[in-house]
N, C-alpha and C positions, 0 to 999 in steps of 0.2 A: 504494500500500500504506500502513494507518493503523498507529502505531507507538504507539497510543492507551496502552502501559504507560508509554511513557517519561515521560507528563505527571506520573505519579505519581514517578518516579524525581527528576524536576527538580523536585518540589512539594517534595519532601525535601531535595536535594542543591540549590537555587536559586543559593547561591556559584557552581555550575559551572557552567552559563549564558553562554553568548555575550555575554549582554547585561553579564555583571554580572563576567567574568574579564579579567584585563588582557588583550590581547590579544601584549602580547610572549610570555606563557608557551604561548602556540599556538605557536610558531615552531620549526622545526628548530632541533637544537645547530648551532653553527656546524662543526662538523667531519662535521656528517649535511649539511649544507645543499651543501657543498661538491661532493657528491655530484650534485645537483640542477641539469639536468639532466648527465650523462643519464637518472640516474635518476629515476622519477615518482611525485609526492605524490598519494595518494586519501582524501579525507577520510571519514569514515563518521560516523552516526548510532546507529549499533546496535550491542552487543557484537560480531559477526564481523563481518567484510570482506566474504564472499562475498554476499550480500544484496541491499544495497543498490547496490553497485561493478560497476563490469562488470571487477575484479579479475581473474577467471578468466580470461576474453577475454583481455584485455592481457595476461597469464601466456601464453597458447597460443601466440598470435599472434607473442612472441617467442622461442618454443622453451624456455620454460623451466621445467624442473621439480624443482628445489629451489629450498625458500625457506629462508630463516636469519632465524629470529623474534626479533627483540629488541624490549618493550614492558612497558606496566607493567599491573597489575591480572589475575599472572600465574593466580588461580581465577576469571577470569571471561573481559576479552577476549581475551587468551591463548587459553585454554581453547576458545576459541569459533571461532579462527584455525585453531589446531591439528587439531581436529576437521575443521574445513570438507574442512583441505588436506590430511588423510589421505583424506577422500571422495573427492575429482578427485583421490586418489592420485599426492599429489604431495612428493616426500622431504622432513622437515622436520628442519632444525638449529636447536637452542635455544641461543642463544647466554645459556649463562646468564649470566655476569657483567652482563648489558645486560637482565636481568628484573628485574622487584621487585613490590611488591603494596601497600595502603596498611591491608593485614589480613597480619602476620606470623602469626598463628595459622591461616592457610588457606596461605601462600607456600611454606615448604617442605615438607608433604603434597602438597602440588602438584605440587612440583617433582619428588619418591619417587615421585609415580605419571607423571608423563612418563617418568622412567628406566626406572622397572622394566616401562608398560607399551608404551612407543614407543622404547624401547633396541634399537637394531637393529646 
C-alpha cells in the first residue's frame, strides 16, 4: 500500500523525519517503558493504528476489548485511533490527562466532542 500523501506531509514537517529527529525522543517515558514487555510497542506510519499494524489481530488474539488511549495530536491520530476502535467495537477510555495536541485551538473541541459524542 502507497502512503504517497505523506511525502507531502514530511516535504512540510522535514524536522520530523527519522532521518533528521534525535532518536532518544522516539523512546518510551521510562515509567511507559517499564511496562514493556509485557506489554507490546507497534510502531505506525499513518494517522491510525489499525492500517498498517496487525493491531487488531494482536487485540483479538489476546481477548481484549478495551483500550485506554493516551497520545498526542488528540484532532488527528487520536481521532483516527478512536474511530478505528469504535468500528471493531471495541470500549475506549480516554485517558485525558495523558492527551495533548501541538494545535490548542483544535484540542479541547476535541476533547467536547469525544465526551459529548462517545460518553457512555
Amino acid at each position: 500500500m502507497a502512503y504517497a500523501i505523506w511525502q507531502k506531509y514530511y516535504e512540510r514537517w522535514q524536522n520530523m523525519t527519522l532521518e533528521k529527529i534525535d532518536p532518544a525522543l522516539l523512546e518510551l517515558m521510562p515509567a511507559s517503558a517499564a511496562f514493556v514487555p509485557p506489554a507490546t510497542v507497534m510502531d505506525k506510519h499513518v494517522y491510525g493504528p489499525w492500517v498498517e499494524t496487525h493491531l487488531h489481530q494482536h487485540l483479538q488474539q489476546r481477548n481484549i476489548h478495551t483500550l485506554i488511549v493516551s497520545s498526542r495530536e488528540t484532532d488527528i491520530c487520536v481521532l483516527a485511533t478512536i474511530l478505528g476502535a469504535v468500528d471493531f467495537d471495541y470500549r475506549v477510555i480516554l485517558a485525558r490527562d495523558a492527551l495533548c495536541s501541538s494545535q490548542d485551538a483544535t484540542h479541547e473541541p476535541i476533547m467536547n466532542i469525544y465526551h459529548s459524542r462517545f460518553n457512555a
